[in-house]
C-alpha positions in Angstrom: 0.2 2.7 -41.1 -3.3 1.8 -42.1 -4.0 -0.1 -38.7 -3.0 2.7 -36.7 -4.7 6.1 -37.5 -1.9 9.3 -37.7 -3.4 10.8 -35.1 -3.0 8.0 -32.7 0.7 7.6 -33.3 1.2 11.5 -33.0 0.4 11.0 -29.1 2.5 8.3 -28.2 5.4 8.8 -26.3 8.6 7.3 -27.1 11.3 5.9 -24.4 14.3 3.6 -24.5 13.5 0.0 -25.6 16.0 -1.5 -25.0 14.3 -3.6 -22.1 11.7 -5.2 -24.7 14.9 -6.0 -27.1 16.2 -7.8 -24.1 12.9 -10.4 -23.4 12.1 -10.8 -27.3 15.4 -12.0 -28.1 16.0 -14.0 -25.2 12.4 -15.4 -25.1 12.8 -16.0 -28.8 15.8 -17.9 -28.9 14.4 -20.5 -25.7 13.5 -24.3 -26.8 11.5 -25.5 -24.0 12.3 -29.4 -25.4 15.6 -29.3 -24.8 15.2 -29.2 -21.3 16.2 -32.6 -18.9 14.8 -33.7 -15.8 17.8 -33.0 -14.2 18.0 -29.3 -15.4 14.6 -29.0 -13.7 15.7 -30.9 -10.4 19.2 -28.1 -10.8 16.4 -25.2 -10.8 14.6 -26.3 -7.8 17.6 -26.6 -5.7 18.5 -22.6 -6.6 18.3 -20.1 -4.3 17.9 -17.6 -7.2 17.0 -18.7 -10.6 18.9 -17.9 -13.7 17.2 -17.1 -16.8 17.7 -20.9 -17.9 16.7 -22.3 -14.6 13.4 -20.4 -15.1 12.8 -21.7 -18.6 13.5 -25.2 -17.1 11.0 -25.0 -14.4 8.1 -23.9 -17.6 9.3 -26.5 -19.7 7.1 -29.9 -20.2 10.4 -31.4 -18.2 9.1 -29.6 -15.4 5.4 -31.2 -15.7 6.1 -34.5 -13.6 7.6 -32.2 -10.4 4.6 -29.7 -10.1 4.4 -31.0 -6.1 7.8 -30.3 -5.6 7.6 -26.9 -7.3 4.6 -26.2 -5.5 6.3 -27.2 -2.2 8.7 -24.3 -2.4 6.6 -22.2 -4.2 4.2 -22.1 -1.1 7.6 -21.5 1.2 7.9 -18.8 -0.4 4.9 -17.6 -0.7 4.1 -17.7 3.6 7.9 -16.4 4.3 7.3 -13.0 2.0 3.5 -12.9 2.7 2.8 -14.9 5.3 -0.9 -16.0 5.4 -2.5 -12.7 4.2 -4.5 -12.7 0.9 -5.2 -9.5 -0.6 -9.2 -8.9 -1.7 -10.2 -6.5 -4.3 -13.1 -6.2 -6.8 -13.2 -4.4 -11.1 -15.2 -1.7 -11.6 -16.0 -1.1 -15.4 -16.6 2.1 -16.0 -17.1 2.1 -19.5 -16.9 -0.5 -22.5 -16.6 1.8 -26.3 -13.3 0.5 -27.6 -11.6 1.6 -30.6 -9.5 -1.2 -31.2 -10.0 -4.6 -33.3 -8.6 -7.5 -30.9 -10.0 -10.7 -32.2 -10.1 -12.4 -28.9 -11.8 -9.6 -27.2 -15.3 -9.3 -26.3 -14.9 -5.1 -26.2 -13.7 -5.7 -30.1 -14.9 -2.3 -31.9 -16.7 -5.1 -34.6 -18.5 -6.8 -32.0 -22.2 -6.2 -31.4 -22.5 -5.4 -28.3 -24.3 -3.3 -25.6 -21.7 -0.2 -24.9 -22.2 1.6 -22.3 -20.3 4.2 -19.4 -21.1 5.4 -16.3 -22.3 8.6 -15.1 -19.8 10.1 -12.3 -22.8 10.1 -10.2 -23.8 6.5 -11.1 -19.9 5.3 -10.4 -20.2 6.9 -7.1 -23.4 4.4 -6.7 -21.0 1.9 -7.8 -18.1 2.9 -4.9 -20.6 3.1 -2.3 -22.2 -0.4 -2.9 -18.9 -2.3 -3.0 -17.3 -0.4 -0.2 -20.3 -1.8 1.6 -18.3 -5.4 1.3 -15.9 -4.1 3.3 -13.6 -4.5 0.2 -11.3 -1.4 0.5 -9.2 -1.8 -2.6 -11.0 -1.0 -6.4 -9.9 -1.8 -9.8 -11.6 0.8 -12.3 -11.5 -0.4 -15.9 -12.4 1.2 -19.4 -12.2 0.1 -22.7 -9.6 1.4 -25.2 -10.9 4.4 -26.8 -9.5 8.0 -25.5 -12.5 9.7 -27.1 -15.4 7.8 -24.7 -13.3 7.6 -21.8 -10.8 10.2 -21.6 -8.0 11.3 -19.4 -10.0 13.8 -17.7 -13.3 11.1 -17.0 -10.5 8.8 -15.7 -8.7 11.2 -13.3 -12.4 12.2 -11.8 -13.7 8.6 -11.1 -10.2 7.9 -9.9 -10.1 11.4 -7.7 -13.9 9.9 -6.5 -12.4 6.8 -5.4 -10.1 8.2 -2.9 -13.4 8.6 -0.7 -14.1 5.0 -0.7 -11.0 2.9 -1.4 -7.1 3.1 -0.1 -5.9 1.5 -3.2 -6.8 1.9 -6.6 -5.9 0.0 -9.6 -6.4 1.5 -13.3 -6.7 -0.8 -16.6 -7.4 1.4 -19.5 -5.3 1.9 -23.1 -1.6 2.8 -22.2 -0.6 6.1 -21.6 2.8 8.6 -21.9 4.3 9.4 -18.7 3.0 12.4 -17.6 -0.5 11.0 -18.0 0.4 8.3 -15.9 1.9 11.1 -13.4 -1.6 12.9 -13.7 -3.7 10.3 -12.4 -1.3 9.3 -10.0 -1.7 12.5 -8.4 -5.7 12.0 -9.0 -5.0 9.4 -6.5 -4.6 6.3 -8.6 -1.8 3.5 -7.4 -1.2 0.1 -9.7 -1.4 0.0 -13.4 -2.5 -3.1 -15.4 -1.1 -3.8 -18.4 -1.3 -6.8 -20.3 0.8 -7.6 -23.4 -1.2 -10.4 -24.4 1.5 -11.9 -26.7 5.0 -10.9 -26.6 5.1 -12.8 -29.5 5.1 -9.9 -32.4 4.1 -11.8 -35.5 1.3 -13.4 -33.4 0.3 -10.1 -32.2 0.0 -8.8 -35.4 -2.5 -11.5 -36.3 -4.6 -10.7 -33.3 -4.9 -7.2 -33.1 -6.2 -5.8 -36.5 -6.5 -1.8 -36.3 -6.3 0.5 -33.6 -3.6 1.9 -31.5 -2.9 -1.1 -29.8 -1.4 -2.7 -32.8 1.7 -0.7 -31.8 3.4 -3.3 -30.0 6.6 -1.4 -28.3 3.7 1.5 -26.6 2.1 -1.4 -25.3 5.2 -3.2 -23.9 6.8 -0.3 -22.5 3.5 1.3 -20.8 4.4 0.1 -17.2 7.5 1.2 -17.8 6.4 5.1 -18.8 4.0 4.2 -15.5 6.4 3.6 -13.1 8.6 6.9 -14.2 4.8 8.8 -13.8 5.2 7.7 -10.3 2.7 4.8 -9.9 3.2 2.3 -6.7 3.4 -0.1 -8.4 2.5 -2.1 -12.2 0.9 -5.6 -12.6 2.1 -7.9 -16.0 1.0 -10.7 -17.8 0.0 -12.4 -21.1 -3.2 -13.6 -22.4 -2.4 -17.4 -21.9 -3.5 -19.6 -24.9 -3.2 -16.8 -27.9 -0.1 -18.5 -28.8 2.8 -20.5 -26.7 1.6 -19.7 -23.5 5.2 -21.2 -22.3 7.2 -18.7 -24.5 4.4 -15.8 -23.4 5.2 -16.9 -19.7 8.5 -16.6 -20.2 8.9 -13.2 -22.0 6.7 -12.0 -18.7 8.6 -13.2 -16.5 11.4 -11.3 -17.7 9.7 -8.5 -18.2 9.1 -8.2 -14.8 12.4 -9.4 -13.1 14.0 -6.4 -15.4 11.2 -4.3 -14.5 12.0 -4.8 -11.0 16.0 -4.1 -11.5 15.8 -0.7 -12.9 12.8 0.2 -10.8 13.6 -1.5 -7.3 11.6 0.8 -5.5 8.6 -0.4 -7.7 5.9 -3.0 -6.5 5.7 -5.7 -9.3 3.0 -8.5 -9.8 1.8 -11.1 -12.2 -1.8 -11.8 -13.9 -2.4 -15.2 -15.4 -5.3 -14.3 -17.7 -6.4 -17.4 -19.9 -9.1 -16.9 -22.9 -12.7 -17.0 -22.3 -15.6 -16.7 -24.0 -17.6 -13.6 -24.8 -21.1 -12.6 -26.3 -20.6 -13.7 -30.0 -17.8 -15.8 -29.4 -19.1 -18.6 -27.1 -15.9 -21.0 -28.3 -13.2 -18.6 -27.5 -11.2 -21.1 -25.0 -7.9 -21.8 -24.6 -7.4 -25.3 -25.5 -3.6 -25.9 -24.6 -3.7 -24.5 -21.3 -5.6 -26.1 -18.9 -5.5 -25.6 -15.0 -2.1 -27.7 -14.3 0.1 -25.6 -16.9 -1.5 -22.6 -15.4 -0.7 -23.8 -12.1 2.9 -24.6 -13.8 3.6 -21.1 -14.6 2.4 -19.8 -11.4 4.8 -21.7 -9.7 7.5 -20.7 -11.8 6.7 -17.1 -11.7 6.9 -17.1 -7.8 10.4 -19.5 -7.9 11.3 -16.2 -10.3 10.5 -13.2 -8.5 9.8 -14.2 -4.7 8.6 -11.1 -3.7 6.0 -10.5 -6.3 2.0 -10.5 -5.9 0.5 -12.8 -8.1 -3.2 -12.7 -8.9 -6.0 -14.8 -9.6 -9.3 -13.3 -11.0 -12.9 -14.9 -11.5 -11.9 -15.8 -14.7 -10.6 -19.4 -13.5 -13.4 -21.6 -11.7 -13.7 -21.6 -7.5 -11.7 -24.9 -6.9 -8.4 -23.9 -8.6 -9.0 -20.7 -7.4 -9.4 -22.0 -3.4 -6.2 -24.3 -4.2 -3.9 -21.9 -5.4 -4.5 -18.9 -2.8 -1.6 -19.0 0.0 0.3 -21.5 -2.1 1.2 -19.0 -4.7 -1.7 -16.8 -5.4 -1.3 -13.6 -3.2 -4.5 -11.5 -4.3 -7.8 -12.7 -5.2 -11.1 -11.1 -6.7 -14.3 -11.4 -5.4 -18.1 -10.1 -6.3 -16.8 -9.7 -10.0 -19.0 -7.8 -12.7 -16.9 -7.4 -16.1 -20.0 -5.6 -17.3 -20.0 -1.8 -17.1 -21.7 -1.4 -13.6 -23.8 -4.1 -11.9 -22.6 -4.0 -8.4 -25.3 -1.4 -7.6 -26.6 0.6 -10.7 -27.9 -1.3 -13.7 -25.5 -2.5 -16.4 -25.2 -0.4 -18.4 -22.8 -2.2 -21.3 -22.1 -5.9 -21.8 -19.1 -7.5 -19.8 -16.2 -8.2 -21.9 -16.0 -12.1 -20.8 -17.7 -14.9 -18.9 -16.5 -15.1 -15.1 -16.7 -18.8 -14.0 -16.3 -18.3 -10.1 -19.7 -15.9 -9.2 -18.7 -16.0 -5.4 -19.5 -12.9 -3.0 -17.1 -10.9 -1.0 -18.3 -13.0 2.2 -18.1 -16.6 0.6 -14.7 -15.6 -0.5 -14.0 -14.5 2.7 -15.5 -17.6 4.3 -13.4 -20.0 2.1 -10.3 -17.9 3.1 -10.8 -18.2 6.9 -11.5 -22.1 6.4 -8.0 -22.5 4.6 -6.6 -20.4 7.7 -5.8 -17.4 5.3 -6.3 -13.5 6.6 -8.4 -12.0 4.2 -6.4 -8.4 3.8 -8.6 -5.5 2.9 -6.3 -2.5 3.3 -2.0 -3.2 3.6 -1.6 0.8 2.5 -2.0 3.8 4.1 -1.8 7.5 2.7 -0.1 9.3 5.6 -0.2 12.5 4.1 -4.4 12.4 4.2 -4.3 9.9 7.4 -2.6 13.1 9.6 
């Protein structure tokens, strides 16, 4: 009780949970050893994978047929998506985070710069990357309801419906009829990133706040999706512990996800650790670019129809490899510190980026691998009338 304040837990909404008893104790019970070559070769020749099939195609038996993973991955890919790539850019709009995460760079102990914008200033912000021609806006905060609360959210969401045709929110989870609040403000995806599904391992990582409450955090695209959002994106912070059973426990979050909401527009993250002001060695060490690529691939031999993203966070080459292959949505003119694109930061960013590129070189490399760069695939036809 002493990691989580009273107050905190009095707000959080509580639903059914029985989906995140479903992925811990079938994530939990996985070996990943155990696994043959020919169980992998059995997975690839699926048409649908089964739970074990998909554990097989993350499993270090599944290392030596990465080609022939990423041969059918990339079917897949150009028969659901064909050769459009999807091109959006984060907007931090604040940084004051309540929360102790010790791989974080937004960490309440950290010394940093914190900062948040101005509604005026995050109009600033809109105008400059809707100059790009980028027509789809990620707005992130960090955890703390206090600096950045529901109301300052649902304006600079309600502002971006002037600028942007979809809009993504990452901020601390919320019940459902916040969710259903900004959704009428105008926002469309929710991010929400479990970081370990893992709970002992999350316990060691997050050390006070409200996000040591594992089950809110698990089920928040879940309350999402019931608040009416389009659609909810999923992942784990790859490298805070086994990034194979992490994958895993994602993967089923989303393909359960995706049965009891069908109407709901699922997608994946693959987020690795990186470092941060005051924390210059926080890499992941066990999982470099080809198991990264690994789960990838099994995350779109999983859930064919599914986005899957790529941020700046992962350096230009893998980046320019795995776009049309199996990355459907890639970032471009990235700041993760709180303004930049226009005004002056105003707060540190809460990582290093390693790929620096501008919308038009991103564009440029897309046009070079004969990709469509896709600015807007949505249209509100209530407003468009």
């Amino acid at each position: 009780m002493e990691r989580i304040a009273k107050k905190d837990l009095e707000h959080m909404e509580r639903i059914d949970d029985e989906m995140l008893h479903r992925v811990l104790s079938e994530s939990q019970a996985i070996d990943f050893d155990r696994f043959t070559p020919q169980d992998v070769t059995y997975a690839l020749q699926a048409s649908f994978l089964s739970h074990e099939d998909f554990a097989a195609l993350l499993s270090p038996a599944a290392f030596p047929y990465l080609e022939a993973m990423a041969q059918k991955a990339k079917r897949l890919t150009q028969a659901q998506f064909g050769n459009a790539v999807g091109l959006y850019t984060p907007l931090y709009i604040a940084n004051y985070c309540v929360n102790e995460c010790v791989y974080c760079g937004f960490n309440c102990k950290n010394n940093i710069h914190r900062g948040k914008l101005t509604m005026a200033e995050i109009e600033t912000e809109f105008q400059a990357i809707a100059k790009t021609g980028l027509r789809e806006i990620l707005i992130l905060t960090g955890e703390s309801r206090y600096q950045s609360n529901l109301e300052y959210i649902g304006e600079a969401v309600a502002l971006a419906k002037q600028y942007f045709s979809t809009i993504g929110i990452e901020i601390y989870p919320l019940n459902t009829e916040e969710y259903a609040f900004l959704q009428k403000k105008g926002a469309d995806f929710v991010s929400v990133y479990q970081e370990t599904y893992h709970p002992e391992a999350y316990d060691q990582v997050h050390l006070s706040g409200p996000k040591c409450d594992f089950s809110y955090r698990f089920l928040a695209q879940e309350r999402a999706l019931r608040g009416g959002m389009r659609g909810v994106g999923i992942g784990a912070l790859l490298g805070l512990d086994n990034f194979r059973r992490d994958a895993f426990a994602a993967g089923l979050h989303a393909k359960f996800l995706q049965q009891k909401y069908p109407h709901g527009e699922i997608s994946f993250s693959v987020p690795r650790l990186r470092p941060y002001i005051n924390r210059a060695d926080n890499n992941s060490n066990d999982v470099h670019e080809p198991q990264l690529l690994q789960v990838m691939l099994a995350y779109r031999l999983l859930l064919p129809f599914a986005g899957i993203n790529i941020s700046t966070r992962e350096r230009a080459g893998f980046r320019d490899n795995v776009v049309g292959m199996v990355a459907t949505k890639i970032s471009a003119g990235v700041k993760t510190s709180v303004g930049g694109h226009e005004e002056e930061e105003k707060g540190d960013a809460q990582f290093e980026i390693s790929d620096p590129r501008s919308v038009e070189e991103i564009r440029a490399m897309l046009r070079s691998k004969g990709l469509q760069e896709v600015f807007t695939d949505y249209i509100r036809l209530g407003e468009a009338l």
